[in-house]
N, C-alpha and C positions, 0 to 999 in steps of 0.2 A: 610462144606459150603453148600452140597445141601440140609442138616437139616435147615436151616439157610434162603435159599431163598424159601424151602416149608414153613416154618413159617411166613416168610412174607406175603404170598399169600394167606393162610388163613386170617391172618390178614388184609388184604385190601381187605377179601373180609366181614371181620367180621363189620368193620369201615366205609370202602369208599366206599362199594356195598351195604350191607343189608338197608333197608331204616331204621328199626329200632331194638334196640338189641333182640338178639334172643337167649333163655337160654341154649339151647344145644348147638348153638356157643359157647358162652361165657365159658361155661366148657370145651370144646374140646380145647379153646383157651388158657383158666386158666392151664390144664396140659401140653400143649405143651410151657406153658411161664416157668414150670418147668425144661421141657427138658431142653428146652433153656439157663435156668441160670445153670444148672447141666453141659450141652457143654461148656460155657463160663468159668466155672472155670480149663477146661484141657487149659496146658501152651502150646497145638502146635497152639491154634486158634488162627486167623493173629489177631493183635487190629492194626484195622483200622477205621474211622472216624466208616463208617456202620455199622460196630459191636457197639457202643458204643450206634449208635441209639438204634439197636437190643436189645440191655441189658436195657437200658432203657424203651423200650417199653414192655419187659418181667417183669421188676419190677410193673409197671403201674398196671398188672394184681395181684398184692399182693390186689389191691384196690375192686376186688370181690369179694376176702376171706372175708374183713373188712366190703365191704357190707351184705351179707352171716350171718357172724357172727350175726351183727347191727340185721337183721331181724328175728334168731332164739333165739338172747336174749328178741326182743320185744315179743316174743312168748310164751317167760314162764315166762316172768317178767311183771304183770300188775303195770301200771306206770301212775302216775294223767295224764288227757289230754293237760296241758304246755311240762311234760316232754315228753310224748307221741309226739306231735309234733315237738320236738326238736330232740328224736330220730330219726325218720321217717324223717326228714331234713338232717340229718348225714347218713343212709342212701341212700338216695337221692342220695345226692353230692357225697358219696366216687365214684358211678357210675358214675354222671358228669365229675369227676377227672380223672377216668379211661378213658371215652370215648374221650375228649378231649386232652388228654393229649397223648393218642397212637395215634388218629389224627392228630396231631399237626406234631408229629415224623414223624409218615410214610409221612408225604410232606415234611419232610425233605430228608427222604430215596429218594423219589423220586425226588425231586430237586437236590440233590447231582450226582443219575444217570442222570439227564438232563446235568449236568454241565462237567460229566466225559464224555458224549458224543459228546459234541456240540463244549467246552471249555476246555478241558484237562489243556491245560499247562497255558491259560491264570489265572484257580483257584482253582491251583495246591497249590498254597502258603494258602488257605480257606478249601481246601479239608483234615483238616488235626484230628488228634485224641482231639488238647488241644480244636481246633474250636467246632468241634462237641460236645464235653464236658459244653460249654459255652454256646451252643446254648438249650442243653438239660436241664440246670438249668434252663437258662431262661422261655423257655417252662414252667417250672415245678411250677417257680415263678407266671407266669402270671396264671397258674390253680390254685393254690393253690389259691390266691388273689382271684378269681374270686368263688371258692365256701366258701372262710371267708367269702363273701359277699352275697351268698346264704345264709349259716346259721345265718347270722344274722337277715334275715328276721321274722326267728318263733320269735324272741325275741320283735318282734314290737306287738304281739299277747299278751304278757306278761301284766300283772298287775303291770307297774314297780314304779309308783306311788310312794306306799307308802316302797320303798326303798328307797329313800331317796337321789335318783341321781342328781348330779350336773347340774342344766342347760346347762352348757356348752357341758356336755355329752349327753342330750338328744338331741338335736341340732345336735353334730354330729352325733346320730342314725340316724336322720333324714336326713341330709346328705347321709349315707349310702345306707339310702332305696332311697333316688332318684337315687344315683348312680348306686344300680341293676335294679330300673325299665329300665333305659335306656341302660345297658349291657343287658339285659333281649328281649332289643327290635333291639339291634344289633346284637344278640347271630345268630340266625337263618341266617339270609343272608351272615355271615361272614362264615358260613360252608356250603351254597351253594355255594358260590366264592373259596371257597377252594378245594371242590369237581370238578370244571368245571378245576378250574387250571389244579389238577391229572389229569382229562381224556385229557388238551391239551397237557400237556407235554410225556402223553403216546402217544398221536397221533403222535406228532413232532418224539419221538425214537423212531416209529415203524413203521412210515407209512412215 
């Protein structure tokens, strides 16, 4: 378990302190999300709600391998400038996925300690392994959603013409891209409100 809260802490400081990623974080984070899943598979660690964030937030970082990969394939593989742009969008996003997605978590971790301090017994019946399991798809739901709609952007750059697309489908492309301009334009302030959150609910536990 004190493998488990130092890995947090790097963690929050990799996500919720650093202002932006930082590559030698990011690997010291990538091999300690190793540890992590290698600890999680011995049968004495408690599975409790945290742990499940934990595991999840460990998997998250498979998404830097996947970025990693994405940029020393574009490395040796010269590829037209659509594909090329498609790549480097994939990319992108596995990052985005990664970053939001271990963000997201750790306000849970943390919310969950605000709650076992403040609230114990009144959400106690909330505080539990199947909740935390629901809560972490969800998460996972809402990122994934949110970078299909990233990469759909490079496809607006396409020659899509003389494929031969349905109106009805170009329509909803078009749909799509206003829908990331204006996730695009809420992205930012929705993870400064999330960061002030963390630092009040540390305030409230600790001071």
């Amino acid at each position: 378990m004190k493998d488990l809260c130092r890995y947090l802490v790097l963690k929050y400081i990799q996500y919720l302190v650093l202002p932006s990623p930082n590559i030698i974080i990011s690997l010291l984070g990538s091999f300690a999300s190793l540890y992590v899943l290698l600890i999680l598979t011995f049968p004495l660690v408690s599975r409790k709600s945290t742990v499940v964030f934990i595991g999840s937030i460990a998997q998250a970082d498979i998404l830097v391998g996947c970025s990693m990969f994405s940029t020393i394939s574009a490395g040796m593989i010269r590829n037209e400038p659509p594909s090329a742009s498609f790549q480097s969008a994939l990319k992108q996003n596995f990052q985005i996925a990664n970053i939001h997605a271990s963000s997201l978590l750790l306000n849970c971790v943390t919310l969950e300690a605000f709650l076992i301090t403040f609230l114990p017994v009144e959400t106690r019946h909330i505080r539990n392994v199947r909740c935390a399991r629901v809560a972490s798809k969800i998460i996972w739901a809402v990122v994934i959603t949110e970078c299909f709609l990233y990469q759909l952007e490079c496809v607006k750059g396409f020659n899509i013409s003389y494929l031969g697309i349905h109106r009805q489908i170009q329509l909803l492309m078009n749909f799509f891209h206003e829908a990331t301009a204006l996730l695009k334009f809420f992205i930012y302030p929705i993870g400064v409100l999330l960061r002030i959150f963390n630092v009040y609910l540390f305030y409230k536990m600790y001071f």
